[in-house]
C-alpha positions in Angstrom: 2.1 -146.9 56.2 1.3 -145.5 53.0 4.5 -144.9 52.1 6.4 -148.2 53.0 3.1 -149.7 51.0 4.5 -147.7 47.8 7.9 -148.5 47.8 7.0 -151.8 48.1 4.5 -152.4 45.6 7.6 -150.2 43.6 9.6 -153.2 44.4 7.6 -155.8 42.8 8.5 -154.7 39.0 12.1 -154.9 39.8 12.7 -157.9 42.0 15.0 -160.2 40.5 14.5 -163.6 40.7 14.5 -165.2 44.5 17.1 -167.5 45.2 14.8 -169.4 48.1 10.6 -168.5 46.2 11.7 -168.9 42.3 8.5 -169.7 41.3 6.3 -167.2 43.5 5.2 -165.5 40.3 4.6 -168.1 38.3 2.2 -170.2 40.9 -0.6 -168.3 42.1 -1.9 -168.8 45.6 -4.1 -171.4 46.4 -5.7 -169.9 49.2 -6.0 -166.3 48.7 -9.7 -165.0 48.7 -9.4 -161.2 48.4 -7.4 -160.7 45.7 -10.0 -159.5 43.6 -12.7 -159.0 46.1 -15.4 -156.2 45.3 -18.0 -155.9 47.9 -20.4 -154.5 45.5 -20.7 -157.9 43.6 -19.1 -160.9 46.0 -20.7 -160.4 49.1 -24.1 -162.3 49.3 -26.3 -162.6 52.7 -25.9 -160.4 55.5 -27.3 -161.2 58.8 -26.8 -159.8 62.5 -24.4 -162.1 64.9 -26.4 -163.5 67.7 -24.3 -162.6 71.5 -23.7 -166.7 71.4 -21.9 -166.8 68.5 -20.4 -163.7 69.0 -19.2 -164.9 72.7 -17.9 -168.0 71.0 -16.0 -165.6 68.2 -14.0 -164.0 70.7 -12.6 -167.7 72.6 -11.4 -168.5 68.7 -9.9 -165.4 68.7 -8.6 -165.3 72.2 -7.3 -169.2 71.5 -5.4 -168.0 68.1 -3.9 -165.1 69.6 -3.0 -165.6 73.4 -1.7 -162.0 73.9 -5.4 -160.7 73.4 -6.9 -160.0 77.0 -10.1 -160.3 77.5 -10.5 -156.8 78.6 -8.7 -155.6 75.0 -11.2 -158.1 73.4 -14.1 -156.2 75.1 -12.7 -153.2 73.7 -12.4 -154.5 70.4 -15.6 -156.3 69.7 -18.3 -155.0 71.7 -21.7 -156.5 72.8 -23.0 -153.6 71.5 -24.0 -153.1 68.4 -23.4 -156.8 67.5 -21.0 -157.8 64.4 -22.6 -158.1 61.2 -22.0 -161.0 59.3 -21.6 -161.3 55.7 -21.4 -164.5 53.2 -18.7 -164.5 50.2 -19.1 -167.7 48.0 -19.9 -170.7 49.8 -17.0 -171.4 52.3 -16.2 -167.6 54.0 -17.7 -165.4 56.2 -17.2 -161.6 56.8 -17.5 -160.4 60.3 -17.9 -156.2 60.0 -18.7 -153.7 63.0 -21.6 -151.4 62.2 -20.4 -147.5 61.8 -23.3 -145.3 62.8 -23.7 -143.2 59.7 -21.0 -144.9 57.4 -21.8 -149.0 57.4 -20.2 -152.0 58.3 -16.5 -152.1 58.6 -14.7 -155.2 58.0 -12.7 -156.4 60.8 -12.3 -160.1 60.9 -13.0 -163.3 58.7 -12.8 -166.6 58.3 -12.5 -169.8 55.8 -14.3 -172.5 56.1 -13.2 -174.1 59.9 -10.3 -172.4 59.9 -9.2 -169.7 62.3 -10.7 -166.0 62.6 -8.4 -163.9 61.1 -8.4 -160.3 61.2 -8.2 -157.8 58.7 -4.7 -155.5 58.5 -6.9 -152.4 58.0 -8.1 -153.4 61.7 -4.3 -154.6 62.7 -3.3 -151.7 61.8 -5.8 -149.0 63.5 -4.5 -151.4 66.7 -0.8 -151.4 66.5 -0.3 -152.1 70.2 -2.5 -154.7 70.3 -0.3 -158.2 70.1 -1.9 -160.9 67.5 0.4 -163.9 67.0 3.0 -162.7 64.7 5.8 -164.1 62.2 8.3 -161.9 60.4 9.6 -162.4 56.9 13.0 -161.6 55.2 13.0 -158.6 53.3 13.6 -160.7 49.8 9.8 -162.3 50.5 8.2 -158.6 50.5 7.5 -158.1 46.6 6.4 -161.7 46.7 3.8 -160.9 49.6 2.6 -158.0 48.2 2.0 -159.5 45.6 -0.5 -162.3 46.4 2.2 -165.4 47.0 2.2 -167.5 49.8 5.1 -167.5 52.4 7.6 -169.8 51.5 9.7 -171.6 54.4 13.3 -169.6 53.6 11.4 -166.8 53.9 10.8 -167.3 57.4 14.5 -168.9 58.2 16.5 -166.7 56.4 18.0 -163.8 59.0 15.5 -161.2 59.2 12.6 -164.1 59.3 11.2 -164.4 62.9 8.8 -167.2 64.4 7.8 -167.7 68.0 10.2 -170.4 69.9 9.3 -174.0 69.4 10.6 -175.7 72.8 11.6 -179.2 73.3 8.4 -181.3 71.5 6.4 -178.0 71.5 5.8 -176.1 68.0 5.5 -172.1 68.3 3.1 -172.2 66.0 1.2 -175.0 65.2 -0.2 -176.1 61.2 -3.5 -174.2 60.8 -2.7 -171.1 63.3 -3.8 -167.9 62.2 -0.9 -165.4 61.7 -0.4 -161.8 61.4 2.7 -161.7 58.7 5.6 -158.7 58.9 7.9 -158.1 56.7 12.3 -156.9 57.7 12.4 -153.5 58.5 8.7 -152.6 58.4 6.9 -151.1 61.2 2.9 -152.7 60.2 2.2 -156.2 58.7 1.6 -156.9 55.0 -0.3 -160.1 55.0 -2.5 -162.5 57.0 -2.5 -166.1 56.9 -2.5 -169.7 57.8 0.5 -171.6 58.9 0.6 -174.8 56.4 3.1 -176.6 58.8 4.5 -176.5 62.6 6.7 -173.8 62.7 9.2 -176.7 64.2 8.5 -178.2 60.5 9.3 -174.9 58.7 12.7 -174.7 60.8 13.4 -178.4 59.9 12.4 -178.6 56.3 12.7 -175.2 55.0 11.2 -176.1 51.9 7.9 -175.4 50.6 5.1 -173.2 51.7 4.8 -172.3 55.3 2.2 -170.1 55.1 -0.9 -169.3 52.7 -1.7 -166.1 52.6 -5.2 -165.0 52.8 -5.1 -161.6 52.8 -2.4 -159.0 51.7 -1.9 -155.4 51.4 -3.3 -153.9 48.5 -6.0 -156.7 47.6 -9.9 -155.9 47.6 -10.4 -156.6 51.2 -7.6 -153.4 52.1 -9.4 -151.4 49.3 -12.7 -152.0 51.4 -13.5 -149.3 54.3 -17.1 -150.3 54.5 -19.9 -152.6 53.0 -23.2 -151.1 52.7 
């Protein structure tokens, strides 16, 4: 993982312009929370999840990501010990798994309503496990890793992949939580939030389809525990 991550990150000096995200550099993301995340100063309140909310955690997650059985939701959030949940700013919330003897690992987080999202760190320990996925073309990747949200092309162009819309019925709907990979890598760069139905991204192919929250190589991937 490491590796793909550096030749990547390689790439972003010497991309040349992108014919379908010219302006990807020049317009920061809107929605991006982690790029300069540090723990030691930006995370606030702490407080232990009560089993009701953390009952309710896992149907968001089990509504965003359909794939997830219960029985692999057990395994991944336990009753025991109960999430942790830590404040950032006023609008998102921090959901870590205590490590006996190390701290609390992030492992899922959310903005405002929006959907729980998880954290690639934890994607990426899971690889078989199947969150609700898009793939983007290969000329998107120095754009991702850089912070930039997911333009449509990126996700029509050959190599882009979304779920199927059929007949009336979006793959993806606007405000889904998605786990973003990239042409010809194996683990996913990014997390984010569909801004439009994938049907919409198909048919407009303009614009952002997706702002990304989190991305490889921001503060939240630097983080392996809070204390």
């Amino acid at each position: 993982v490491q590796t793909d991550a550096d030749d990547d990150r390689r790439r972003i000096g010497q991309a040349n312009q992108h014919n379908l995200q010219p302006n990807a550099q020049q317009q920061p993301p809107t929605f991006n929370m982690f790029k300069r995340f540090d723990p030691s100063t930006d995370v606030s309140t702490s407080t232990q999840v009560k089993a009701s909310v953390q009952r309710g955690i896992k149907s968001q997650i089990s509504t965003s990501h359909p794939s997830l059985t219960d029985d692999v939701l057990d395994v991944l959030l336990p009753k025991k010990p109960p999430l942790v949940q830590y404040k950032i700013g006023p609008h998102l919330m921090l959901y870590c798994r205590h490590v006996e003897g190390v701290g609390d690992e992030p492992i899922f987080f959310q903005h405002r309503d929006g959907p729980i999202l998880p954290s690639l760190k934890f994607v990426h320990r899971y690889p078989g496990v199947e969150f609700t996925r898009v793939t983007v073309d290969k000329g998107a990747i120095p754009y991702l890793l850089g912070g930039a949200n997911v333009m449509c092309p990126g996700l029509t162009n050959p190599g882009g992949e979304m779920p199927s819309d059929v007949e009336e019925e979006p793959g993806l709907e606007k405000g889904d939580g998605v786990i973003i990979y990239a042409e010809g890598k194996e683990f996913p760069l990014a997390v984010g939030t569909m801004s439009m139905s994938s049907a919409d991204v198909r048919k407009k192919n303009k614009g952002t389809g997706i702002e990304v929250a989190h991305f490889l190589g921001d503060g939240l991937w630097a983080t392996d525990d809070i204390q």
